[in-house]
PDB file with SEQRES, HELIX, SHEET and CRYST1 records, atoms N, CA, C and O in Angstrom:
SEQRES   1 A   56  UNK UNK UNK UNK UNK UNK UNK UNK UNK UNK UNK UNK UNK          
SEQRES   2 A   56  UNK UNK UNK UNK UNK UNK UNK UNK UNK UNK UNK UNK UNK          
SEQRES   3 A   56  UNK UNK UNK UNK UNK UNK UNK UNK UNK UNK UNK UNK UNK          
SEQRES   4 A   56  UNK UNK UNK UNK UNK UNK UNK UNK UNK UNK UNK UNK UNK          
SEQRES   5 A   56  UNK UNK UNK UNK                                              
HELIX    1 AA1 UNK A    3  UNK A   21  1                                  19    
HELIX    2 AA2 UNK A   24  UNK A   55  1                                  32    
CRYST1    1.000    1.000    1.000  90.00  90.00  90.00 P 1           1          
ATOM      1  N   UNK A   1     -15.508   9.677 -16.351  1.00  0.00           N  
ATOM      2  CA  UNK A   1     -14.318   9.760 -15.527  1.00  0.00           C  
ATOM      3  C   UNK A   1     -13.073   9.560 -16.391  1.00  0.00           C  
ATOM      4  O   UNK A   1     -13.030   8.785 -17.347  1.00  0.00           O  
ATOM      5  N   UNK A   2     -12.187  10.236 -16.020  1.00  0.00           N  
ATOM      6  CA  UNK A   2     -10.728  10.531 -16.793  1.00  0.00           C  
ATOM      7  C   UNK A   2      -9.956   8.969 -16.001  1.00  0.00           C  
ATOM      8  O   UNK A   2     -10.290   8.480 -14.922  1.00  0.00           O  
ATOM      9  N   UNK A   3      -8.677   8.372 -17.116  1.00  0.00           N  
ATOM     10  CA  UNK A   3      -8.215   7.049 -16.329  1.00  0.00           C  
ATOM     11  C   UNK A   3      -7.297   7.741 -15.162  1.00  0.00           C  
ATOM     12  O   UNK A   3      -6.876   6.980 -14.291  1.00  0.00           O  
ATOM     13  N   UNK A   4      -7.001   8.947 -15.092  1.00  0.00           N  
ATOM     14  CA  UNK A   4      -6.431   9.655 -13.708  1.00  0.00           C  
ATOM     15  C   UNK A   4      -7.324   9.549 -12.587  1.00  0.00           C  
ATOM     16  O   UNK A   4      -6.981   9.237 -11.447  1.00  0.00           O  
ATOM     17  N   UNK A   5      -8.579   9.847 -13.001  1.00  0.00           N  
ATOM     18  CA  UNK A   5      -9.483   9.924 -11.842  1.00  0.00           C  
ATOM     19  C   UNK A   5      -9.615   8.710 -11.143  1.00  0.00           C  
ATOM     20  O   UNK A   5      -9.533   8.580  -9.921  1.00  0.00           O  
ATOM     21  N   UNK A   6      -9.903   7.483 -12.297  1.00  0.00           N  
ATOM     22  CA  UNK A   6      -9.686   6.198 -11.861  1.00  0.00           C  
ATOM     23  C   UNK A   6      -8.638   5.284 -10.887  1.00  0.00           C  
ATOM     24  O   UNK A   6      -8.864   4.328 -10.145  1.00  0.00           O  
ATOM     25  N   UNK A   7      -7.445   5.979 -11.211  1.00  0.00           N  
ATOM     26  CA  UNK A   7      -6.341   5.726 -10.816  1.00  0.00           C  
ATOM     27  C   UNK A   7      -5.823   6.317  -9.376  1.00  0.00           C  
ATOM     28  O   UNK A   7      -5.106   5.676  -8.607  1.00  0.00           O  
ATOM     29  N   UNK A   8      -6.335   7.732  -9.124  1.00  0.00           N  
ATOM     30  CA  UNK A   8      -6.573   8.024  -7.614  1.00  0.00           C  
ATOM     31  C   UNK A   8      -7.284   7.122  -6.781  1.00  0.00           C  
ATOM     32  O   UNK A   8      -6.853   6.509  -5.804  1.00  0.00           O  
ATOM     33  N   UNK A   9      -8.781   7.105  -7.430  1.00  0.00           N  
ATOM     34  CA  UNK A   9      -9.792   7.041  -6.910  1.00  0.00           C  
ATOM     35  C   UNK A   9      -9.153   5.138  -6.122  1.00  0.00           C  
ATOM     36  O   UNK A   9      -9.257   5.008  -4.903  1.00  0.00           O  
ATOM     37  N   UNK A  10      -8.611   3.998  -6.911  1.00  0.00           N  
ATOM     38  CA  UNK A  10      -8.080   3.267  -6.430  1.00  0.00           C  
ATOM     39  C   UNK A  10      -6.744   3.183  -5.470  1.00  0.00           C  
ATOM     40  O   UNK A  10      -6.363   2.341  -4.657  1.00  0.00           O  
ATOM     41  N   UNK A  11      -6.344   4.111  -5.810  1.00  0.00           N  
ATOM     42  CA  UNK A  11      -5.122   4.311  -4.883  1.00  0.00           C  
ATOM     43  C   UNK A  11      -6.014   4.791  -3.481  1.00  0.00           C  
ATOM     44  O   UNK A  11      -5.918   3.945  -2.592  1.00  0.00           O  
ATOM     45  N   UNK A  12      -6.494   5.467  -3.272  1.00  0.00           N  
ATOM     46  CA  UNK A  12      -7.106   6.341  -2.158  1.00  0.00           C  
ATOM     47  C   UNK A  12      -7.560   4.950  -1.348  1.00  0.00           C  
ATOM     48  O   UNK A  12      -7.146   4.575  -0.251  1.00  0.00           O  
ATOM     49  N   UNK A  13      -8.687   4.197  -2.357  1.00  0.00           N  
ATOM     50  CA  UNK A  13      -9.199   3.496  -1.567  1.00  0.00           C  
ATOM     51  C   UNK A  13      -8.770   1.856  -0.849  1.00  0.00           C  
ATOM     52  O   UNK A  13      -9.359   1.040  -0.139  1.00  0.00           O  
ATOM     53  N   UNK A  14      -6.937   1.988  -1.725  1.00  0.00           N  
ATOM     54  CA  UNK A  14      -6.403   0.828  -0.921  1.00  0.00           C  
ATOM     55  C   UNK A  14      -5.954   1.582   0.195  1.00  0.00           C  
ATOM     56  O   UNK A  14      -6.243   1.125   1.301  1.00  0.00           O  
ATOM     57  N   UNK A  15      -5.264   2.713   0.136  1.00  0.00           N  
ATOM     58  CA  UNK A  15      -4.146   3.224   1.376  1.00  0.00           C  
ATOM     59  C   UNK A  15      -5.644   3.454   2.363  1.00  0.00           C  
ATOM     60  O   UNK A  15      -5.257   3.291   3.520  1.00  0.00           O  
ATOM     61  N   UNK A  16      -7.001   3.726   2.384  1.00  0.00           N  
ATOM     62  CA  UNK A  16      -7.844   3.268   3.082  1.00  0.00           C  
ATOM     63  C   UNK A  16      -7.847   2.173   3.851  1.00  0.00           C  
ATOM     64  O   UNK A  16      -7.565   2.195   5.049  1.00  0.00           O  
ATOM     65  N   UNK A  17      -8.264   0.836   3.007  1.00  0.00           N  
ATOM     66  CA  UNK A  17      -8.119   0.084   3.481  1.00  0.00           C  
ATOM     67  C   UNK A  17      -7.245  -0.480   4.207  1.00  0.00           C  
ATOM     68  O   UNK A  17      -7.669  -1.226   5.089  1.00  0.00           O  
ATOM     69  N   UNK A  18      -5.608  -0.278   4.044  1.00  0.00           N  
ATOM     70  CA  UNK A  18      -4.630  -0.366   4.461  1.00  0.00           C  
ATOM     71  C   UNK A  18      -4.857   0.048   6.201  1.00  0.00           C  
ATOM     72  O   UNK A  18      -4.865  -0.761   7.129  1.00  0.00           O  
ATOM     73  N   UNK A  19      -5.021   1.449   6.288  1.00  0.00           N  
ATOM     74  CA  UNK A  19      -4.858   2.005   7.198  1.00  0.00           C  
ATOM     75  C   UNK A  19      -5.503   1.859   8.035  1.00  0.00           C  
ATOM     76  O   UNK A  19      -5.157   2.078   9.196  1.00  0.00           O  
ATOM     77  N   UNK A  20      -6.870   1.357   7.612  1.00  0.00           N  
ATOM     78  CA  UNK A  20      -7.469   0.102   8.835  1.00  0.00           C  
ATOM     79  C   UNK A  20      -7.537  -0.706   9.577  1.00  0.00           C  
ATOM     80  O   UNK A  20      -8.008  -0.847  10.706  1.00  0.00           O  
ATOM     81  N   UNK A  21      -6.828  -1.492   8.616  1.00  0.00           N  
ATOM     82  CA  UNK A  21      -6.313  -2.990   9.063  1.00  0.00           C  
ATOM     83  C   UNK A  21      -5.030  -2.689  10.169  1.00  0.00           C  
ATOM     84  O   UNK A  21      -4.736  -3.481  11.064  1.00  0.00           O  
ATOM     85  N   UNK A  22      -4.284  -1.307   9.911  1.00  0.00           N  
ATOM     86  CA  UNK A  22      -3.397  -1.561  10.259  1.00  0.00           C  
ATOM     87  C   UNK A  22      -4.225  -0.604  12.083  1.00  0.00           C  
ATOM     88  O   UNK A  22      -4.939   0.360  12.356  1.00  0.00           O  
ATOM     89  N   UNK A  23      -3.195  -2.143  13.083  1.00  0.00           N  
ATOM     90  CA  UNK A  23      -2.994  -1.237  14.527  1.00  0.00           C  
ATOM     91  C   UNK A  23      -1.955  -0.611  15.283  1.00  0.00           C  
ATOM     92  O   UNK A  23      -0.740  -0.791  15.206  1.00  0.00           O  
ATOM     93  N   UNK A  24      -2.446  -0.039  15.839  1.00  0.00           N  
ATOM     94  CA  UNK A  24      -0.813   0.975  17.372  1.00  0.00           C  
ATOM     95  C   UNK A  24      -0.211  -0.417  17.495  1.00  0.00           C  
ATOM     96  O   UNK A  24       0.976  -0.726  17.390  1.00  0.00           O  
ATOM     97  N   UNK A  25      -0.978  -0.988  17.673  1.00  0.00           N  
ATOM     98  CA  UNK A  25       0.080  -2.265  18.380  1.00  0.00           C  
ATOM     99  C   UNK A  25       0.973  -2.921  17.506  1.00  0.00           C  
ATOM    100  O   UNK A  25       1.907  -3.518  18.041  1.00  0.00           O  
ATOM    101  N   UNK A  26       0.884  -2.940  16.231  1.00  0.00           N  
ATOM    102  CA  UNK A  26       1.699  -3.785  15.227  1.00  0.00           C  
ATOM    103  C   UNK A  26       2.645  -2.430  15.171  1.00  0.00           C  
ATOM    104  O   UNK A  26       3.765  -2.388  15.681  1.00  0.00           O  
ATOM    105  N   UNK A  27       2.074  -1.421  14.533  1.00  0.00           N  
ATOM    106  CA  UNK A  27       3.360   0.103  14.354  1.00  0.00           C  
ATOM    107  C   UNK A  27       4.471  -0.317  15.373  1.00  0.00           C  
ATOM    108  O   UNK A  27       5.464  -0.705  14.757  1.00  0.00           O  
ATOM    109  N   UNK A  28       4.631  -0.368  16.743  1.00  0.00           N  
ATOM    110  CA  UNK A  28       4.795  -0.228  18.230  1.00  0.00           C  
ATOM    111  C   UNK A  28       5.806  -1.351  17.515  1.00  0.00           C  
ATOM    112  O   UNK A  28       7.000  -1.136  17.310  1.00  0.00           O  
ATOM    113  N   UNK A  29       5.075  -2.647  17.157  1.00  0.00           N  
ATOM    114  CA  UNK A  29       6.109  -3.862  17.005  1.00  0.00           C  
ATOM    115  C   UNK A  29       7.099  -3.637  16.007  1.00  0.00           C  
ATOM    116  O   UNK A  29       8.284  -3.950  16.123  1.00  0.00           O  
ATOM    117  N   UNK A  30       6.679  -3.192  15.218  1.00  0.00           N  
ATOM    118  CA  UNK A  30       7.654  -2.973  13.912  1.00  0.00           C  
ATOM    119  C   UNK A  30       8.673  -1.960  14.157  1.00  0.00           C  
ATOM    120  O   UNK A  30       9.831  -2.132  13.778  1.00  0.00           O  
ATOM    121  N   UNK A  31       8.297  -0.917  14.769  1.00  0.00           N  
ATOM    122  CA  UNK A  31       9.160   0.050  14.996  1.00  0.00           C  
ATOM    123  C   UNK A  31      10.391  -0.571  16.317  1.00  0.00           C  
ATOM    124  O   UNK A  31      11.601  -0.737  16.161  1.00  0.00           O  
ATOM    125  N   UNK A  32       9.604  -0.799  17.517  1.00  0.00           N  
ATOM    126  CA  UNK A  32      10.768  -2.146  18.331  1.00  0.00           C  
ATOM    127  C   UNK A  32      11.844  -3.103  17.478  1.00  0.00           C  
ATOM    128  O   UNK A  32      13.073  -3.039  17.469  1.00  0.00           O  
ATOM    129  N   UNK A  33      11.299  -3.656  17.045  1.00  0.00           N  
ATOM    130  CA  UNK A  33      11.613  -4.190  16.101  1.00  0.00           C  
ATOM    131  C   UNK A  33      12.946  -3.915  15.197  1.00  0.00           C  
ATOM    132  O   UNK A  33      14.016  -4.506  15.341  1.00  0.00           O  
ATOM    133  N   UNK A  34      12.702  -3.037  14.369  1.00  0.00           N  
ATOM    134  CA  UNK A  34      13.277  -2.122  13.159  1.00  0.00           C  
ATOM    135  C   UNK A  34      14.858  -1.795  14.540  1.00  0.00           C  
ATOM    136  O   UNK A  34      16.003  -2.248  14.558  1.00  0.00           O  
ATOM    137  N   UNK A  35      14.157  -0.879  15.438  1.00  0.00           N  
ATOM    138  CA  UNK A  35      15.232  -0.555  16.065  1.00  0.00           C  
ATOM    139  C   UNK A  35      16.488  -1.555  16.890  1.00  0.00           C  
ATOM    140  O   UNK A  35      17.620  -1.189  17.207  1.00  0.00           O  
ATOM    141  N   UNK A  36      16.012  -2.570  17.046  1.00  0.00           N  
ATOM    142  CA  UNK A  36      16.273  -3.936  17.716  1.00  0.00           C  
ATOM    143  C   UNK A  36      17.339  -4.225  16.606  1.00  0.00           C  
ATOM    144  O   UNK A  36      18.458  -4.623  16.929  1.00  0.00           O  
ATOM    145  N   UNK A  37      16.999  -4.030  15.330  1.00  0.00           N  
ATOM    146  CA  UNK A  37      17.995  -4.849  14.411  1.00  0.00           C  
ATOM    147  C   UNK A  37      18.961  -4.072  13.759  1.00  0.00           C  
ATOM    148  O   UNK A  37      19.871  -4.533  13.069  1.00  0.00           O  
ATOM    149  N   UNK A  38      18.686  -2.512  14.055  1.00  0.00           N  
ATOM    150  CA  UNK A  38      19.254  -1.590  13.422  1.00  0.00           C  
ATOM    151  C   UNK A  38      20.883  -1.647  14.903  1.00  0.00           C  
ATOM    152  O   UNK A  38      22.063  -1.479  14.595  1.00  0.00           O  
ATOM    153  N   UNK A  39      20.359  -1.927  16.398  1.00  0.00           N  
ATOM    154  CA  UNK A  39      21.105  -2.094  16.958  1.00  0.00           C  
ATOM    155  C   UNK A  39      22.453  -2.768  16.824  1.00  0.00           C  
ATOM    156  O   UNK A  39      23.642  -2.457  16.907  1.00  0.00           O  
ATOM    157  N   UNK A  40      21.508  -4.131  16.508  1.00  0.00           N  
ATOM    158  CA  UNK A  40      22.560  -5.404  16.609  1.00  0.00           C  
ATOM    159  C   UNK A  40      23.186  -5.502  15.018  1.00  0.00           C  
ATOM    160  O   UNK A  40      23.969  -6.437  14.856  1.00  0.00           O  
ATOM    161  N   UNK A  41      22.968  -4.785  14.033  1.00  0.00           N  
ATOM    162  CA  UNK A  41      24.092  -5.035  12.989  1.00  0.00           C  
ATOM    163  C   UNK A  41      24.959  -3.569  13.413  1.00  0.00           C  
ATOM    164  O   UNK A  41      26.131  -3.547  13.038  1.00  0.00           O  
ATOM    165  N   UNK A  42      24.625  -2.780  13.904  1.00  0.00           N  
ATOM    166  CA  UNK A  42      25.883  -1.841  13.911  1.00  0.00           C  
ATOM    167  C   UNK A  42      26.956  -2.413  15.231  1.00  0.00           C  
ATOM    168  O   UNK A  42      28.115  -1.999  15.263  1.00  0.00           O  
ATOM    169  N   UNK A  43      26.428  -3.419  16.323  1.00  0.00           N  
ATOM    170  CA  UNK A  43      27.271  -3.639  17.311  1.00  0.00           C  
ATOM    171  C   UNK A  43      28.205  -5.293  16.588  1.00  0.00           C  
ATOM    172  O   UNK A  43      29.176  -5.895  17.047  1.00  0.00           O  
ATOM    173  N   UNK A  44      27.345  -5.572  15.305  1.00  0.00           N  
ATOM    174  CA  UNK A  44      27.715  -6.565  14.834  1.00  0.00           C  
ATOM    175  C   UNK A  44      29.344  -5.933  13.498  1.00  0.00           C  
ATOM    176  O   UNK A  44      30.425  -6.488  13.304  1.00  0.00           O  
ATOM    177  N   UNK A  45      28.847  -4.805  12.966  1.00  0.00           N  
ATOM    178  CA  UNK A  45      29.894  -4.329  12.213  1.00  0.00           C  
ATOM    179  C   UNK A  45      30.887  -3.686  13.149  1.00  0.00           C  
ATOM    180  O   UNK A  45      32.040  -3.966  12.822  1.00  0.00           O  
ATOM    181  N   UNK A  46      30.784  -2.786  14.383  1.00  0.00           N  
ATOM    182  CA  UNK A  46      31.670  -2.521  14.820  1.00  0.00           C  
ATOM    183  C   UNK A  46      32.634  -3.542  15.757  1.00  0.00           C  
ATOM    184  O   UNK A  46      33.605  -3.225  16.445  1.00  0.00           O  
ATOM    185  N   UNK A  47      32.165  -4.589  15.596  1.00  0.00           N  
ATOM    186  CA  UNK A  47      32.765  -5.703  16.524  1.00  0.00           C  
ATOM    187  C   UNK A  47      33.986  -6.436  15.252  1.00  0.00           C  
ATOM    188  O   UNK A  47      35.140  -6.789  15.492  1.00  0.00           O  
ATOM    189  N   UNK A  48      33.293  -6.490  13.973  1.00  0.00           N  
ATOM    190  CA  UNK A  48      34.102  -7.114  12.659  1.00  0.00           C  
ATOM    191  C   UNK A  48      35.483  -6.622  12.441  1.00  0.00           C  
ATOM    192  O   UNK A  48      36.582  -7.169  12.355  1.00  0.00           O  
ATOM    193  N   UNK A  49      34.860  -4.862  12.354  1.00  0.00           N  
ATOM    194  CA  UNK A  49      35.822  -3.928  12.101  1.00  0.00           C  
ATOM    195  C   UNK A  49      37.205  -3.959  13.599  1.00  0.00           C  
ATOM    196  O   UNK A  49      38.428  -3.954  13.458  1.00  0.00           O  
ATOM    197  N   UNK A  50      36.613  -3.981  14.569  1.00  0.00           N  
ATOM    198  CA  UNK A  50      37.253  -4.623  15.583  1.00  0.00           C  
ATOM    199  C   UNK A  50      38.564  -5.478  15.509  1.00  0.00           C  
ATOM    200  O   UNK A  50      39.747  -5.262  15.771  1.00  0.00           O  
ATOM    201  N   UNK A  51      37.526  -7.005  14.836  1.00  0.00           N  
ATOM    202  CA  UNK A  51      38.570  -8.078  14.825  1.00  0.00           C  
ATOM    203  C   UNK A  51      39.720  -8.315  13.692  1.00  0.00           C  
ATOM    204  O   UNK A  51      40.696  -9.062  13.629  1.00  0.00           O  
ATOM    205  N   UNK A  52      39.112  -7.261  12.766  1.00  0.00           N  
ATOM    206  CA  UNK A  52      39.742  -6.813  11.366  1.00  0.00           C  
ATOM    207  C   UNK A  52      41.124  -6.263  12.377  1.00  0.00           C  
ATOM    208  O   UNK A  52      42.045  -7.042  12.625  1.00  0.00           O  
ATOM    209  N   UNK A  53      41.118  -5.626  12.611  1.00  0.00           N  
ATOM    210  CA  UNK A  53      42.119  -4.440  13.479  1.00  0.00           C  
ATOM    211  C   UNK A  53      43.162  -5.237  13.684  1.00  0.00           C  
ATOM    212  O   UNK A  53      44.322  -5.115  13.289  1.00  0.00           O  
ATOM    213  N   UNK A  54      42.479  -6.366  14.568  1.00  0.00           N  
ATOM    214  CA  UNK A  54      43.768  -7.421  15.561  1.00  0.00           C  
ATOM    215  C   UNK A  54      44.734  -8.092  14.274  1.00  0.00           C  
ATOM    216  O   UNK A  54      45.945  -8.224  14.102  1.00  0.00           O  
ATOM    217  N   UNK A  55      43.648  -8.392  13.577  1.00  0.00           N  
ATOM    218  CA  UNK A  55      44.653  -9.606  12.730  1.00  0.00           C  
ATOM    219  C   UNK A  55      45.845  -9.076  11.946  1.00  0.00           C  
ATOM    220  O   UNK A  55      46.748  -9.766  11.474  1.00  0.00           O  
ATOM    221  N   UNK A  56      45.742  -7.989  11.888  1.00  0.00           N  
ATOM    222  CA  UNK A  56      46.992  -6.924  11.436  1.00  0.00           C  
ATOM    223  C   UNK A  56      47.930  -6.699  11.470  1.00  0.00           C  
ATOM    224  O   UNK A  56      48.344  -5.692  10.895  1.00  0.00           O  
TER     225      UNK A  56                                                      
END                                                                             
């Protein structure tokens, strides 16, 4: 075996394992999640930019 072959052949068989372990239900959370925080810093920067405005 070539150290390429080797080097797939381990890669393949973590993103395997990976993809096992992983469930719908955690994806589901993370993605809630992700979006939950992606919310609250843009209502958090447009609120800054906001108070930036007043003090002017």
């Amino acid at each position: 075996m070539k150290l390429n072959d080797i080097r797939i052949s381990a890669i393949g068989g973590t993103l395997c394992s990976i993809w096992a372990s992983i469930s719908l239900g955690d994806v589901l959370q993370t993605v809630l999640t992700a979006a939950l925080g992606t919310l609250i810093s843009f209502a958090t920067s447009r609120l800054l930019v906001r108070l930036g405005k007043r003090k002017r």
